[in-house]
Structures are given as C-alpha cells and as structure tokens.
C-alpha positions as CSV (number, residue, x, y, z in Angstrom):
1,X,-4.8,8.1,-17.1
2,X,-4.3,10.9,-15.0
3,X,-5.2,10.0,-11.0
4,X,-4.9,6.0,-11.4
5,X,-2.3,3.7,-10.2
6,X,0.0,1.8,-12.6
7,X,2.4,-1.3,-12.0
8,X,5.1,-2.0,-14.3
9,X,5.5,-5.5,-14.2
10,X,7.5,-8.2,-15.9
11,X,5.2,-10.3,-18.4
12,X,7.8,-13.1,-19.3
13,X,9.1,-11.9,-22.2
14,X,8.8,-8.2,-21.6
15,X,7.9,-5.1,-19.6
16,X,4.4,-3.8,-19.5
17,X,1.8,-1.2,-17.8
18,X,-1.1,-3.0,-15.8
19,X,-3.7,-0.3,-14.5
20,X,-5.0,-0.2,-11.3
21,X,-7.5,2.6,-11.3
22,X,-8.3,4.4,-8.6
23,X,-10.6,3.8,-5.0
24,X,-13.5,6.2,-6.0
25,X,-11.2,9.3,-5.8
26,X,-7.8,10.5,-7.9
27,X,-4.7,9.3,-6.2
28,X,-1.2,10.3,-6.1
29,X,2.1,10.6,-4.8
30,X,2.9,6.3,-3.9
31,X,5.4,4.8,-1.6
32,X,5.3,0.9,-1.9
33,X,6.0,-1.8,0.9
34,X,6.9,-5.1,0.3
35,X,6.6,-7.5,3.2
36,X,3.6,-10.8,4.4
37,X,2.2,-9.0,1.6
38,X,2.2,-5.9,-1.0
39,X,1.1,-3.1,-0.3
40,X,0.9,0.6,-2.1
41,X,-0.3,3.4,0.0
42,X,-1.2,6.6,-2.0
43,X,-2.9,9.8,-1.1
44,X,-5.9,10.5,-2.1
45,X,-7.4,13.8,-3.8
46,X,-10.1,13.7,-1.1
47,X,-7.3,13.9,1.3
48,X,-7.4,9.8,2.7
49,X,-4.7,7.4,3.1
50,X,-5.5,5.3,0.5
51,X,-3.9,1.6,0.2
52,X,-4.1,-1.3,-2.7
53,X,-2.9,-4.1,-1.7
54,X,-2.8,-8.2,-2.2
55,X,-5.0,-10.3,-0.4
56,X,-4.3,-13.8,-1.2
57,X,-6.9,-13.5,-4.3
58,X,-7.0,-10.5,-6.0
59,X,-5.8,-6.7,-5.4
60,X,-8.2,-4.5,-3.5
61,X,-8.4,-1.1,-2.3
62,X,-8.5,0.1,1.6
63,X,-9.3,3.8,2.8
64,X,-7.2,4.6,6.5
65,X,-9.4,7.9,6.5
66,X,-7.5,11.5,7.5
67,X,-4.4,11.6,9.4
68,X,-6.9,14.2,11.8
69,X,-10.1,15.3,12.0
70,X,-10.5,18.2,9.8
71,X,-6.9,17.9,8.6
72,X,-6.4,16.7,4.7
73,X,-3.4,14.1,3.7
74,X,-1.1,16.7,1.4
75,X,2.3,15.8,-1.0
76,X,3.6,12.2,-1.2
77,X,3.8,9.2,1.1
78,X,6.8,7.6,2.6
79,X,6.5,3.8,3.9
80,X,8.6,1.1,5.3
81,X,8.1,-2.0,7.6
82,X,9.1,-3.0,10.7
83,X,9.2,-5.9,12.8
84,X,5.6,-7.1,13.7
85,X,5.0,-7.3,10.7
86,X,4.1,-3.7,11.3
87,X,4.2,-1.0,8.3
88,X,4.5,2.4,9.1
89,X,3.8,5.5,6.5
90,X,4.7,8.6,6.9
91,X,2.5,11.5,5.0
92,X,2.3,15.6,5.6
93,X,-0.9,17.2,6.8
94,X,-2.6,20.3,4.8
95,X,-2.1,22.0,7.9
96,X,1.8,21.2,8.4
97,X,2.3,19.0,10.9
98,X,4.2,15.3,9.9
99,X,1.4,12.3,10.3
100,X,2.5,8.8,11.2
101,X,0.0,5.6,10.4
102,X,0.9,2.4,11.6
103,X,-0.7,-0.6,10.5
104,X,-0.2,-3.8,12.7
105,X,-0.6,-7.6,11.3
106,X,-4.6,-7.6,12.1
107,X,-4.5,-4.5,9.8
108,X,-5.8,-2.2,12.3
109,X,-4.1,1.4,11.9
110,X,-4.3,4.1,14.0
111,X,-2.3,8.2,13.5
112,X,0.0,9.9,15.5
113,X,0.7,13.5,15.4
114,X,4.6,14.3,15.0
115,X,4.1,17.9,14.8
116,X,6.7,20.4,12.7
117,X,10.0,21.2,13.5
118,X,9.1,24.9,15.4
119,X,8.0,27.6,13.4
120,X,8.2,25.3,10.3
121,X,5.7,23.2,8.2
122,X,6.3,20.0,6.6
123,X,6.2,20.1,2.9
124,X,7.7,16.2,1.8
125,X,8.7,13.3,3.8
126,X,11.1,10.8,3.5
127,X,11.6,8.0,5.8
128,X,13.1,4.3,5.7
129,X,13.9,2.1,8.4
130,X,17.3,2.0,9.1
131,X,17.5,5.7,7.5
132,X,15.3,7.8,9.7
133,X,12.9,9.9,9.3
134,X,13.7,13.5,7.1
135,X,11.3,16.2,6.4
136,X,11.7,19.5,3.9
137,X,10.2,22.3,5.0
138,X,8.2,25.2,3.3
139,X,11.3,27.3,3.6
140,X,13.4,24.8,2.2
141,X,15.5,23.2,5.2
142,X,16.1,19.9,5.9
143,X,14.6,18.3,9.4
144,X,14.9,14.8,10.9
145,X,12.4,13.6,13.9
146,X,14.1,11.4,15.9
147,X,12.2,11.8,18.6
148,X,12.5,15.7,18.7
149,X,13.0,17.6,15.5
150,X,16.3,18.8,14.4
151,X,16.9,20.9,11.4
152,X,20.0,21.1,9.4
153,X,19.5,24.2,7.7
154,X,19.6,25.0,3.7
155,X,22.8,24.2,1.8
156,X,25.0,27.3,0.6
157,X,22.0,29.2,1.9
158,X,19.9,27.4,-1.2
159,X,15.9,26.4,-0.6
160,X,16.3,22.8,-0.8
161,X,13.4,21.1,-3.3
162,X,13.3,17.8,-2.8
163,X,16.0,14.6,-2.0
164,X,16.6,11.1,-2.3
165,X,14.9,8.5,0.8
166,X,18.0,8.4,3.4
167,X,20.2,5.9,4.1
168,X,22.6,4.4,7.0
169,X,26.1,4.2,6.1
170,X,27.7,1.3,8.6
171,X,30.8,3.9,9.3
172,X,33.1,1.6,11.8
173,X,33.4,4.2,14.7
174,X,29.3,5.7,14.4
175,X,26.7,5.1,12.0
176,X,26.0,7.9,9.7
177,X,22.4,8.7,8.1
178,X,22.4,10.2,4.1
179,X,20.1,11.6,2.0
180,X,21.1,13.6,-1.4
181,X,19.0,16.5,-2.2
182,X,18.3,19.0,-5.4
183,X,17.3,22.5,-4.9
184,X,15.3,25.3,-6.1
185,X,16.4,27.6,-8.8
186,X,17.9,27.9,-12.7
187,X,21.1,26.5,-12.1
188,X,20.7,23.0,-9.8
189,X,23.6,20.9,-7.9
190,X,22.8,17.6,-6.2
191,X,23.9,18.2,-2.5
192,X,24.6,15.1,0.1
193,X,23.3,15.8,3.9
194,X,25.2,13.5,6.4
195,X,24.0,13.5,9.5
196,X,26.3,11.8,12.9
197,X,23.5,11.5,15.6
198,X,26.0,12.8,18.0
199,X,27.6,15.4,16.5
200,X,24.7,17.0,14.2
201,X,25.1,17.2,10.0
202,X,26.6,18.9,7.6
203,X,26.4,19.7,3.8
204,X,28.9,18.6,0.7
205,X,28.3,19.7,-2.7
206,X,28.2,17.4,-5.5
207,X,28.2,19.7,-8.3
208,X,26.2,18.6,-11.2
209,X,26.3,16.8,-14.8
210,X,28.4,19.1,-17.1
211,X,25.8,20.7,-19.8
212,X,22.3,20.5,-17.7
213,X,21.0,23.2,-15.2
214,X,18.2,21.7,-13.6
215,X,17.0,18.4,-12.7
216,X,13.2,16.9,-13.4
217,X,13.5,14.6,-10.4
218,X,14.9,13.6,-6.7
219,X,17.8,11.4,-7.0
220,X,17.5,7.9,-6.0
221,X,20.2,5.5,-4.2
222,X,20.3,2.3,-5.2
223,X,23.3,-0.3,-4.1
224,X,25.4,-2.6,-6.0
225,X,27.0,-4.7,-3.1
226,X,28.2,-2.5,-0.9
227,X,28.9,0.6,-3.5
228,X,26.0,3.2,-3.5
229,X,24.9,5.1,-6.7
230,X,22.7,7.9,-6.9
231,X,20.7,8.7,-9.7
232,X,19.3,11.9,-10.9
233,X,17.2,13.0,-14.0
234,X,18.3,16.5,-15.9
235,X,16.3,18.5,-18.0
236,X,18.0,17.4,-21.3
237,X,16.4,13.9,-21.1
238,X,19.1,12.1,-20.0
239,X,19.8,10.0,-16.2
240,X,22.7,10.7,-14.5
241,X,24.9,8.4,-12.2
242,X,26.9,10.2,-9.2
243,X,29.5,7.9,-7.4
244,X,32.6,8.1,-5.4
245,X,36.0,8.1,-7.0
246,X,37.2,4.3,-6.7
247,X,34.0,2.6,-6.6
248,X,33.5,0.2,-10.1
C-alpha cells in the first residue's frame, strides 16, 4: 500500500514482497544502511526521521523527531556509515537548508544544520562515504558540502532533476568524486559531473538510449570488479546500461 515500507527479500527458492507497514504515519523516500545491524531510515509524512531497524529479535520502528524545531524533514534520505559504528543521514529541510543526523553505537542521535549553498535551497541529497556529499537545488544546479558549499552549475544550461549517489574514482595522480545526473524537460540525456577537489568540476554529456526521450528514474552505479555501470530507466519500459568503450 501506498505510505508503507516493503523489503524484497530472497525466500529460498524465490523473490518475494514482505510488508513492513508504517510507524503511525505514511513514510517515504528510504535510504538503507547495512552495518552491526540494518537499518532503513525514511521520512515521514509528519515530517520525522523515521527508522526500522533489527534489533536482535524482531524489526521495530524508531522516531529521531525533526531535523529543527519548527522545520519538517522534506524529499528523500541519503545514509551511509562510518567508523564508530556511527551512521550518518543526510535529509532536506521544508525550509531549505541540508540536515545532517548522526547516530552513534549507543543509538543516541543528535542534527546539525548544514545550511544551503547561498541564495539556494536544497531540493535532494545524495551522499556516500567515500563519495561526498551532493545536493540539487530548486534551480536545478548541482552543489557539494565539503565543508563549505560549492556549486557546479547546470549542464548545457539544463535544470538538473535528479542523479545517481556519487562515487570516488581511485584516479592515480588525484581522486575524482562522480555522480551521473538526468534533467528536466521532453527530451532527457544522462550527464556525468566529475568533480577534482582541487581544480573544481565539470560536465560530459552522455547522450541517451536511441528511441526514448525521457527517463522515469535517477541512474544508479553499480560495479562489476573494478568496471562501473550506470543504469537508467526510460519511458518505454525498458533499463538501460551506460558504460565506457572497452569495459566487458
């Protein structure tokens, strides 16, 4: 139903949809850590941080409250974990500032305030460890915080809709951070941001699947060994696989 969690889990024999249902209120918009133990943090209609997680026994359900007094969770969560174990989530405020939640071992949480890049609000997050930490804006640019916010601007002047979770290419001479990005509009192209932290980013087009104009989805990266793929669904139903020439 409409507002609940589902997990898609492995039976034995086959795939099947377990229900979760919800903490009291509709939830949406999941980002899922795996780590001393599951977790799935979700945002809440009532504007919470809500979490389900595992705890030893059974699943259960745990409310981490706004992200500010006054100010309502808004759009989808972003989550990873770091050494500790410590989990960190990452969720936009209704009032456009980027909200930070970290949860330590004893499972005591506390928010930080990472402001907007200026004269910007955050519209989606996406964050992972080793990737950094990206925002999109209402005006459709691209922002990391990396301790200060630095925006990247829109590709080919396009509003930029939503992209994949970034990642860190191990480049020999300087590590480079990567996300891959769809924008607004009839006709859609799957864009790659790659950002040197010492000489700034820039965009590359990546065209888009011949016979399809707009996509349903973000893309996703996903890694086979050390090749990355990047997956994106279209509008005619079908998934899509963008890689570099050479790569099997």
């Amino acid at each position: 139903l409409q507002g609940d969690l589902y997990e898609r889990h492995w039976t034995g024999s086959q795939w099947a949809f377990g229900s979760h249902s919800n903490p009291g209120t509709d939830i949406e918009g999941c980002s899922a850590v795996r780590g001393s133990t599951d977790m799935v943090f979700l945002r809440g209609f009532d504007g919470t941080l809500r979490e389900r997680f595992w705890n030893g026994n059974a699943w259960a359900w745990r409310n981490h409250g706004r992200p500010a007094p006054g100010v309502d969770a808004f759009g989808t969560t972003s989550s990873y974990a770091i050494s500790g174990p410590t989990t960190r989530v990452f969720v936009p405020g209704r009032n456009g500032h980027l909200y930070r939640f970290t949860l330590d071992a004893a499972n005591q949480g506390s928010w930080q305030d990472l402001q907007a890049p200026p004269g910007k609000s955050v519209r989606k997050v996406h964050a992972t460890a080793s990737g950094g930490i990206f925002a999109i804006t209402d005006d459709g640019d691209v922002c990391r915080r990396s301790g200060t916010w630095t925006c990247y601007g829109k590709p080919d002047n396009k509003h930029v809709w939503d992209c994949s979770d970034p990642i860190l290419i191990d480049n020999q001479h300087y590590p480079i951070n990567r996300l891959f990005c769809v924008h607004t509009g009839s006709s859609q192209e799957v864009y790659q941001l790659s950002v040197y932290s010492s000489e700034g980013g820039w965009w590359v087009n990546r065209g888009k699947p011949s016979g399809t104009n707009t996509f349903v989805d973000r893309p996703i990266v996903m890694f086979s060994g050390p090749y990355s793929r990047v997956f994106v669904p279209a509008n005619d139903g079908n998934l899509y696989e963008l890689y570099p020439p050479g790569q099997p």
